[in-house]
C-alpha positions as CSV (number, residue, x, y, z in Angstrom):
1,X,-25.9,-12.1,-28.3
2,X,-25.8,-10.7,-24.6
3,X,-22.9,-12.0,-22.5
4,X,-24.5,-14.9,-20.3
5,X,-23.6,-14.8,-16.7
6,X,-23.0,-17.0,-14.0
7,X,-26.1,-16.7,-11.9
8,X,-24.6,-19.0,-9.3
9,X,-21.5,-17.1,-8.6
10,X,-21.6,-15.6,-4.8
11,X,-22.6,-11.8,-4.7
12,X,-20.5,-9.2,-2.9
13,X,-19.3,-5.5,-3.4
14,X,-20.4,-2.4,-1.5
15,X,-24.3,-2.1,-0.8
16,X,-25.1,-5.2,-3.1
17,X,-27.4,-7.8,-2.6
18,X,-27.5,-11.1,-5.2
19,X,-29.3,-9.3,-8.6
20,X,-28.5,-10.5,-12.0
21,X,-27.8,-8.3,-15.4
22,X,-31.3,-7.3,-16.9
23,X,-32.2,-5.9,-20.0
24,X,-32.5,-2.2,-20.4
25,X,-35.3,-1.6,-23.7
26,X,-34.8,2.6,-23.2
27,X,-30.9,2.0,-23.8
28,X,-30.8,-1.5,-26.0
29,X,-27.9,-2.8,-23.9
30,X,-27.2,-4.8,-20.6
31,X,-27.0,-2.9,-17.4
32,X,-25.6,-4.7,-14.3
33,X,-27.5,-4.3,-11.5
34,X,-25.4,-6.8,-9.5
35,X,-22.0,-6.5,-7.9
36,X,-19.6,-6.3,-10.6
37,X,-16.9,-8.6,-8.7
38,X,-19.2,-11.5,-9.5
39,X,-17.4,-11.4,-12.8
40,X,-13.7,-13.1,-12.8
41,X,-11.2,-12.7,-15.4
42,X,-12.4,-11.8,-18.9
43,X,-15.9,-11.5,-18.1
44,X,-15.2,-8.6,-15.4
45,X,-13.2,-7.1,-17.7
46,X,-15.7,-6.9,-20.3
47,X,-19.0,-6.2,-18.2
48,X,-16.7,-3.0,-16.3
49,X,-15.4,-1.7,-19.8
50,X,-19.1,-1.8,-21.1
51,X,-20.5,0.7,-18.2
52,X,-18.6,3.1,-19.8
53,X,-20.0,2.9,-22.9
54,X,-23.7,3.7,-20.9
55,X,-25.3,7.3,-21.6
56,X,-25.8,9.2,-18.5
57,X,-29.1,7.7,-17.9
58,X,-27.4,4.3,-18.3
59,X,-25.0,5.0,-15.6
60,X,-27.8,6.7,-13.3
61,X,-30.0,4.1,-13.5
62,X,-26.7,1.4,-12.7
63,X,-25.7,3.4,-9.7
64,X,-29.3,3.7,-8.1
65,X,-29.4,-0.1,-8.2
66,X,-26.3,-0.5,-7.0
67,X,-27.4,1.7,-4.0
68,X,-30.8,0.7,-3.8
69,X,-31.2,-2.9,-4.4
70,X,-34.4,-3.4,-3.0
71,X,-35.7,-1.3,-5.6
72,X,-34.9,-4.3,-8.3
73,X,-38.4,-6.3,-9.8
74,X,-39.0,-9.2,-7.9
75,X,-37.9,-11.3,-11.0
76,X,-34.7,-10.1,-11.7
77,X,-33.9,-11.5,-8.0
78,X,-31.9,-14.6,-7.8
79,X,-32.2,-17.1,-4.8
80,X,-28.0,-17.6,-4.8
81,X,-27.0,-17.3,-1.4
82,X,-24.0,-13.8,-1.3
83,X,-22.7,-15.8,2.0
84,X,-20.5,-18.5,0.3
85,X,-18.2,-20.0,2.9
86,X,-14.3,-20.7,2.6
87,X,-14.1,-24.8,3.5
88,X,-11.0,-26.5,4.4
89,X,-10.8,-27.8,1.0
90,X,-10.3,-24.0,-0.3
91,X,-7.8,-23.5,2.7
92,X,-5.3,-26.5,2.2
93,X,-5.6,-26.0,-1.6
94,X,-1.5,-24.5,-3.0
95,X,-2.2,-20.9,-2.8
96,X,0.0,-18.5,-5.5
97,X,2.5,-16.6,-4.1
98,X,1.9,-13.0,-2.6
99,X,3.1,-10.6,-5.5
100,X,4.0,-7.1,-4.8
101,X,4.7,-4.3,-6.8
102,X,8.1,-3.7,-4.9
103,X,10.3,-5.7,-3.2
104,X,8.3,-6.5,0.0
105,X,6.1,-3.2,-1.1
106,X,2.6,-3.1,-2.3
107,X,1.0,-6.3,-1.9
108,X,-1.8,-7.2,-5.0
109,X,-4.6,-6.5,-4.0
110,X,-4.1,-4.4,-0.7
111,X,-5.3,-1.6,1.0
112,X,-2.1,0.8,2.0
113,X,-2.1,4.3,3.9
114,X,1.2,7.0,3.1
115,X,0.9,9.4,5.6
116,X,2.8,12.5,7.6
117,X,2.3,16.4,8.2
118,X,2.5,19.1,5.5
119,X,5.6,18.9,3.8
120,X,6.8,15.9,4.3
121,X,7.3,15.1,0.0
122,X,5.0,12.4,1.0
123,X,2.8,13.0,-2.2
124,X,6.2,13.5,-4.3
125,X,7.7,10.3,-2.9
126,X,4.7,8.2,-4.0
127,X,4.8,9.8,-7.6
128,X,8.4,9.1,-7.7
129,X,7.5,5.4,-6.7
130,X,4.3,5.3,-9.8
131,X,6.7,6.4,-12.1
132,X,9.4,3.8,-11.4
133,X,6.4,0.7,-11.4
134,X,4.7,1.8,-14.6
135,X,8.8,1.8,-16.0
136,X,9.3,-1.1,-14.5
137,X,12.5,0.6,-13.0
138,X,14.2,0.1,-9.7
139,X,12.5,3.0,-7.0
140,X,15.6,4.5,-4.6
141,X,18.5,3.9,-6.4
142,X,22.1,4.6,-4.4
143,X,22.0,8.0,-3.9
144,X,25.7,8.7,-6.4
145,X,27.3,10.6,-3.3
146,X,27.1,7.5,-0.4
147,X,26.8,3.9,-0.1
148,X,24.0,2.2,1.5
149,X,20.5,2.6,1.6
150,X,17.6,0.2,0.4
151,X,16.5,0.0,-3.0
152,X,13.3,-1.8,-4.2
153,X,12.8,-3.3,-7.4
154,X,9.5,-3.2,-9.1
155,X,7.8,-5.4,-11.5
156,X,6.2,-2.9,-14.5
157,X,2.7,-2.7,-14.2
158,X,-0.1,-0.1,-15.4
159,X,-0.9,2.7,-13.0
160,X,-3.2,5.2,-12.3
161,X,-3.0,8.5,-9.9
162,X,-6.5,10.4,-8.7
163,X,-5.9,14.2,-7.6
164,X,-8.0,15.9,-5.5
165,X,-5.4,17.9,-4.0
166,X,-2.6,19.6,-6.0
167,X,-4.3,20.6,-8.9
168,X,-3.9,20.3,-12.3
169,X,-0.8,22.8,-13.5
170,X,1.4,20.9,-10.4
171,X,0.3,17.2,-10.8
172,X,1.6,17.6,-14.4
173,X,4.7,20.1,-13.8
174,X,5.6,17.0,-11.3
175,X,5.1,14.4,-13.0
176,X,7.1,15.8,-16.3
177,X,10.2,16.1,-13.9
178,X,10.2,13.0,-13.3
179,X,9.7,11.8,-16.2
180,X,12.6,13.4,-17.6
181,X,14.2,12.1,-15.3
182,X,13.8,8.5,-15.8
183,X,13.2,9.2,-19.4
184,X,10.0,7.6,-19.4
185,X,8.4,7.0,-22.6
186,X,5.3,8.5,-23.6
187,X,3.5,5.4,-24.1
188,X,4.1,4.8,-20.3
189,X,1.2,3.1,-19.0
190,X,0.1,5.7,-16.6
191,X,-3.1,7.2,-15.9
192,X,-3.6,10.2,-14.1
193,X,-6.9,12.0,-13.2
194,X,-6.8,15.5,-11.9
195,X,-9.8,17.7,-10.2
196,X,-12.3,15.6,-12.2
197,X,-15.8,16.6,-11.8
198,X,-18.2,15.5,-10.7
199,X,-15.4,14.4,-7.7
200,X,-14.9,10.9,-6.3
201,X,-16.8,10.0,-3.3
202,X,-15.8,6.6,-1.7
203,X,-18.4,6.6,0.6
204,X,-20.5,6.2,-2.7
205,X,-20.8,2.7,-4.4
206,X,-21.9,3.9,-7.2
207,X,-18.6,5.8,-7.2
208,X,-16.2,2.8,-6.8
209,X,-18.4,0.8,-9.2
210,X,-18.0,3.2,-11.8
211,X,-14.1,3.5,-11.1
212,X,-13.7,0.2,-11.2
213,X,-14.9,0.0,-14.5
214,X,-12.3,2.8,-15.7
215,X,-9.6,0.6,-14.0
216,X,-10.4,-2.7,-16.0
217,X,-10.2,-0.7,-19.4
218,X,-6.2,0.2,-18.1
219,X,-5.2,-2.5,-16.2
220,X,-4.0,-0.5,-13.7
221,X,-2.3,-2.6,-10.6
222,X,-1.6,0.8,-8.4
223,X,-3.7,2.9,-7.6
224,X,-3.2,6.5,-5.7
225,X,-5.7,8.7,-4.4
226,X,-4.4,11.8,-3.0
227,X,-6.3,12.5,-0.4
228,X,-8.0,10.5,1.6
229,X,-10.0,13.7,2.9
230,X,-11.3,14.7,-0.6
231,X,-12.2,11.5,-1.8
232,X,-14.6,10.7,1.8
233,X,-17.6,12.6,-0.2
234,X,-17.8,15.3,3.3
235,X,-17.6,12.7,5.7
236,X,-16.0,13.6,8.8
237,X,-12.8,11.6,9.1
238,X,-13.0,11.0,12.6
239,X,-16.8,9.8,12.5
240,X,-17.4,5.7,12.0
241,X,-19.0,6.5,8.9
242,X,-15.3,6.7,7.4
243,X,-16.0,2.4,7.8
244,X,-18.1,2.5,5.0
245,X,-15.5,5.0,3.1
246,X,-12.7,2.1,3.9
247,X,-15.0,-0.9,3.1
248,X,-15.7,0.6,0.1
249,X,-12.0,0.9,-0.8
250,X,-11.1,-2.4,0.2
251,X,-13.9,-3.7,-2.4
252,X,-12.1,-1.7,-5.1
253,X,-8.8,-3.6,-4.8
254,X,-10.4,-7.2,-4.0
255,X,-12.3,-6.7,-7.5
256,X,-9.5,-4.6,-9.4
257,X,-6.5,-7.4,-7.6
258,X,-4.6,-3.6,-7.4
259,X,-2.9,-2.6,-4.6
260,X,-4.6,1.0,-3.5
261,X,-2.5,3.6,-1.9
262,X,-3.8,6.6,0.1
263,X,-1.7,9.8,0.7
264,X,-3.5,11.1,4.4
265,X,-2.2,13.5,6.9
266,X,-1.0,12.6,10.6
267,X,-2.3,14.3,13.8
268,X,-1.2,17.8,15.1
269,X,1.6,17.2,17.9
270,X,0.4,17.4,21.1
271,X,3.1,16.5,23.3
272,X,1.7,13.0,24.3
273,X,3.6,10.2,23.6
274,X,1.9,6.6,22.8
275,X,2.3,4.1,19.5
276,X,3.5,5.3,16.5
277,X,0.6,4.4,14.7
278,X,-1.6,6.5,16.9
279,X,-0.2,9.7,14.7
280,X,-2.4,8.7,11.8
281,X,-5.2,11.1,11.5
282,X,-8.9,9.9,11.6
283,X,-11.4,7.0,13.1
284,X,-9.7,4.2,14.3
285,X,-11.5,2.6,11.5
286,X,-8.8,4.0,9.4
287,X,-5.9,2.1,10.7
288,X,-7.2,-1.0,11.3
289,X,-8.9,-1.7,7.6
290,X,-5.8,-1.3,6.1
291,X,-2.8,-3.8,5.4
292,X,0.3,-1.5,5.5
293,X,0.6,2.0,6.9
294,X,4.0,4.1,6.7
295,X,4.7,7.4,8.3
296,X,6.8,10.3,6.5
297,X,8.7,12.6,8.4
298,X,11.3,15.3,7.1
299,X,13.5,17.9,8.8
300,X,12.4,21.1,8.2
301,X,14.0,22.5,5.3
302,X,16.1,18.8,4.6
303,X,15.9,17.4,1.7
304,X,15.9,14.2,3.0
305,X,12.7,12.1,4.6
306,X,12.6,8.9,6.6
307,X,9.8,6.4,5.8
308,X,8.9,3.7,9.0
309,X,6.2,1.0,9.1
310,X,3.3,1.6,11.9
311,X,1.4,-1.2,10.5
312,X,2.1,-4.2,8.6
313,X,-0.5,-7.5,8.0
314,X,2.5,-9.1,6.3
315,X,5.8,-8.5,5.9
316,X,7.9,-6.2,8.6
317,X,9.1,-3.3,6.1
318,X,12.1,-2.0,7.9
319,X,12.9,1.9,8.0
320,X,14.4,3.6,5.1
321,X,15.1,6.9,4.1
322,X,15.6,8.9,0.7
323,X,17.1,12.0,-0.5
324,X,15.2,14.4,-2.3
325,X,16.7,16.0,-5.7
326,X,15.4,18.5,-8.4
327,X,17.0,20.9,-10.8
328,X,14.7,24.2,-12.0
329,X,15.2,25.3,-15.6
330,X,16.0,29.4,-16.5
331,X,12.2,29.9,-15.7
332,X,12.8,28.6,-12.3
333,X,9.9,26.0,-13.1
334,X,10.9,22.5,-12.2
335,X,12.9,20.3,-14.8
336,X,14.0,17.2,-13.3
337,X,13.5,15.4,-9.9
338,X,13.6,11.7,-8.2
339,X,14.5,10.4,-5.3
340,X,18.0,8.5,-4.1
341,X,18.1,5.7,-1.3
342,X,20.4,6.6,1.1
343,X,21.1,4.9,4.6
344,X,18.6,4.8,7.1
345,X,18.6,6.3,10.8
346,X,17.2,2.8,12.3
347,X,17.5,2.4,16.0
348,X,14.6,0.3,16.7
349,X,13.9,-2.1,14.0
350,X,14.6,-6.1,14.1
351,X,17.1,-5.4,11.6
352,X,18.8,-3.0,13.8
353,X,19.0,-4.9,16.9
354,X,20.6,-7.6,14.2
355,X,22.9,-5.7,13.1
356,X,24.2,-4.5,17.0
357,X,24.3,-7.9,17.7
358,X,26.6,-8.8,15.2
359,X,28.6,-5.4,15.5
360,X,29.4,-6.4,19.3
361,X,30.0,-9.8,18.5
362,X,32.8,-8.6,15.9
363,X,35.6,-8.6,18.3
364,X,35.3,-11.6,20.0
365,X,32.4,-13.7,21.7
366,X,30.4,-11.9,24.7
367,X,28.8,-13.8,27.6
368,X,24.9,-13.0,27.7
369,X,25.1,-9.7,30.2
370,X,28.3,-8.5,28.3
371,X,26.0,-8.9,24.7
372,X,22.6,-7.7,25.9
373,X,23.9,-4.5,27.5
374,X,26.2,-3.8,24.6
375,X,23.2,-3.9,22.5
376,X,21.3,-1.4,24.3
377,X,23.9,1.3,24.7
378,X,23.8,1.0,20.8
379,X,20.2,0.8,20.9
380,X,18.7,2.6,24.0
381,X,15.1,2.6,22.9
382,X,14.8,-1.4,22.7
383,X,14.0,-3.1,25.8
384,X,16.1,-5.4,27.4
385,X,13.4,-8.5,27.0
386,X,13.4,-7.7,23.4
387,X,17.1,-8.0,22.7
388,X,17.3,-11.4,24.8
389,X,14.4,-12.4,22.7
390,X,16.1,-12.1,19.6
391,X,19.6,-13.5,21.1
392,X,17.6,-16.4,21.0
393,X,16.1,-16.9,17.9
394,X,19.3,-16.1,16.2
395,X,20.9,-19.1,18.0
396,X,17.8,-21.0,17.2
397,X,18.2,-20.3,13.5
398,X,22.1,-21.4,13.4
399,X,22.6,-17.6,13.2
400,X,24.6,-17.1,16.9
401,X,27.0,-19.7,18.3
402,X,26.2,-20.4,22.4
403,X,28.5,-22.5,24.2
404,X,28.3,-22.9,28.1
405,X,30.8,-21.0,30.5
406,X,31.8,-20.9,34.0
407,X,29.8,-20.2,36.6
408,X,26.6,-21.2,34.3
409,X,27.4,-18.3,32.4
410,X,26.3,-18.8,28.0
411,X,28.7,-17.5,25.7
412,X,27.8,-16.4,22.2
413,X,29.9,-16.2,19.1
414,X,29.6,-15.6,15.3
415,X,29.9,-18.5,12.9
416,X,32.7,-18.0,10.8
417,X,30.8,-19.5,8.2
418,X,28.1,-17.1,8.7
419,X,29.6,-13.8,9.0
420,X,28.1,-11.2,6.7
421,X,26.4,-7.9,6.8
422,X,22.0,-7.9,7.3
423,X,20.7,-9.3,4.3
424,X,18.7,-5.9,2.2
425,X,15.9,-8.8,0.8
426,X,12.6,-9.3,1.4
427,X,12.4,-9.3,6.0
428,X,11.3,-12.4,7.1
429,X,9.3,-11.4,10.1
430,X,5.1,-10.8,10.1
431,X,3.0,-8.8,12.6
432,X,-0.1,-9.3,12.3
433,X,-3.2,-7.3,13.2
């Protein structure tokens, strides 16, 4: 018996239109020539898995439908309307709680950018972080030689890791180190796909339809594409046509719930200062279709890296850093390697301003000039409407005492109760888009 299909469910995914599964008589099996995320649960599952069981001319046929849905017969053509509006109803029905990967990390499903120049460990640092999820270990531990730092639990999940980059010979000699490291077992759920051929092009549907289906047969809940610049089939990354590239990747983790993670590269230096998000490389399309971006910068020849948030739809992920450590073995090839939380250079985050805050208020209470100027010799690159900003909403929140002075003057104290270092949890605060 075929699988029967909901022929009501709203259509969707890159370059569809609302088509139905139809019989193929050459290959004796059913082909979907509509958009695979019509299929929840189970079904998605087992409709994904099946395209890989197709011959090549099973797959080649799927893929010029998917990209050429006009090209259907007229009967396999359902009247469902794809445009299926969200009501009220849907919006003031109890929602499940955002889950991520890390603590405050890797929303599921969610479209996240790693980037920074040459060098920076970036793609090292996010192999470190694969390895922790599919172990279900904590990523950035204490580095054993300080105290503080941020660490970030994870909840164990299957992964999977797309080179087009480093190359065979180095994604595995990495990956091994850390594995020995963490002393990952071998039945790790981890998936890892280097140089394939023919390559992965995003801006392809036929692509991401086909790489969805190798996602549903692993279950895989991150997934890492190093880079974005091999993986945009040719397209130049500063052209709008990287929209469609984006869109397409965006579809991938709606349909796959995963959160995807792409390594890219930041802009050459040119002396001009602006937003820190403006040192992503690319169309601006880039930036603003995904849901968290964080920049990697290193010292030249330091082994340590600082990671910072230039764009966040949810959660404010403050600053951390990490420290970088290997061991070689007598061959001078690689043997071990992870990274170490360690404390963050933060002069600029909400935390941070926080954290002065409190620091001045240590020795006794301050009057509002006295506290907002001791806060920005601390803190010289936060404004001065900024810090009285968040004077305010930490005496709103019970956080600061304020008690009138002379001469009109508002004096701000600690509560006893209260006093205590920055909670390292999940940050309260959003920014939106």
């Amino acid at each position: 018996m075929p699988e029967t299909i909901n022929e009501n469910a709203p259509a969707g995914g890159p370059g569809q239109t609302n088509q139905r599964l139809a019989n193929s008589n050459q290959h004796g099996d059913y082909i979907p020539k509509q958009s695979i995320n019509q299929f929840a649960g189970d079904e998605l599952t087992k409709l994904a898995a099946k395209y890989l069981t197709f011959d090549d001319a099973g797959k080649a046929q799927f893929n010029h439908f998917v990209l050429h849905p006009d090209e259907l017969p007229a009967e396999d053509i359902t009247t469902g309307d794809g445009w299926q509006p969200i009501t009220m109803a849907d919006i003031t029905q109890p929602q499940p709680p955002t889950q991520y990967l890390a603590a405050g990390l890797l929303e599921l499903p969610s479209v996240n950018i790693f980037y920074g120049a040459p060098g920076t460990l970036k793609s090292f640092l996010i192999a470190d972080l694969l390895v922790c999820i599919a172990a279900g270990k904590t990523w950035l531990e204490p580095a054993p030689w300080q105290t503080g730092g941020q660490s970030f639990p994870t909840i164990k999940n299957p992964v999977m890791w797309i080179d087009f980059d480093m190359g065979r010979r180095r994604t595995i000699e990495r990956f091994a180190a850390l594995a020995r490291h963490y002393k990952t077992p071998t039945d790790a759920p981890i998936t890892i796909y280097s140089m394939s051929n023919p390559p992965l092009d995003a801006s392809n549907p036929g692509h991401i339809a086909e790489l969805v289906a190798r996602v549903a047969t692993t279950g895989a809940k991150l997934i890492v594409f190093d880079n974005l610049g091999t993986i945009s089939g040719g397209i130049e990354e500063n052209s709008s046509a990287m929209i469609g590239v984006m869109f397409n990747l965006r579809w991938l983790a709606d349909v796959t719930g995963a959160a995807i993670v792409i390594i890219h590269h930041q802009r050459k230096g040119n002396g001009i200062g602006g937003r820190a998000g403006d040192a992503l490389r690319g169309h601006s399309s880039i930036e603003a279709a995904i849901d968290l971006a964080l920049q990697i910068t290193r010292e030249p020849y330091a082994e340590l890296i600082n990671i910072e948030m230039t764009k966040s739809r949810g959660l404010e992920v403050y600053p951390f850093s990490a420290a970088f450590t290997f061991d070689h073995n007598n061959a001078g090839d690689l043997e071990t390697a992870a990274f170490y939380s360690i404390e963050p250079d933060d002069k600029q985050s909400n935390r941070a301003i926080e954290m002065a805050i409190k620091d001045a208020l240590k020795s006794g209470g301050m009057i509002q000039t006295e506290l907002w100027k001791a806060v920005k010799d601390a803190l010289p690159d936060v404004t001065k409407n900024r810090i009285l900003d968040y004077i305010k909403r930490m005496v709103a929140k019970n956080d600061l005492n304020m008690v009138p002075g002379i001469n009109n003057s508002r004096v701000y104290t600690l509560p006893v109760s209260r006093f205590s270092t920055v909670s390292r949890g999940f940050p309260e605060n959003r920014t939106d888009n």
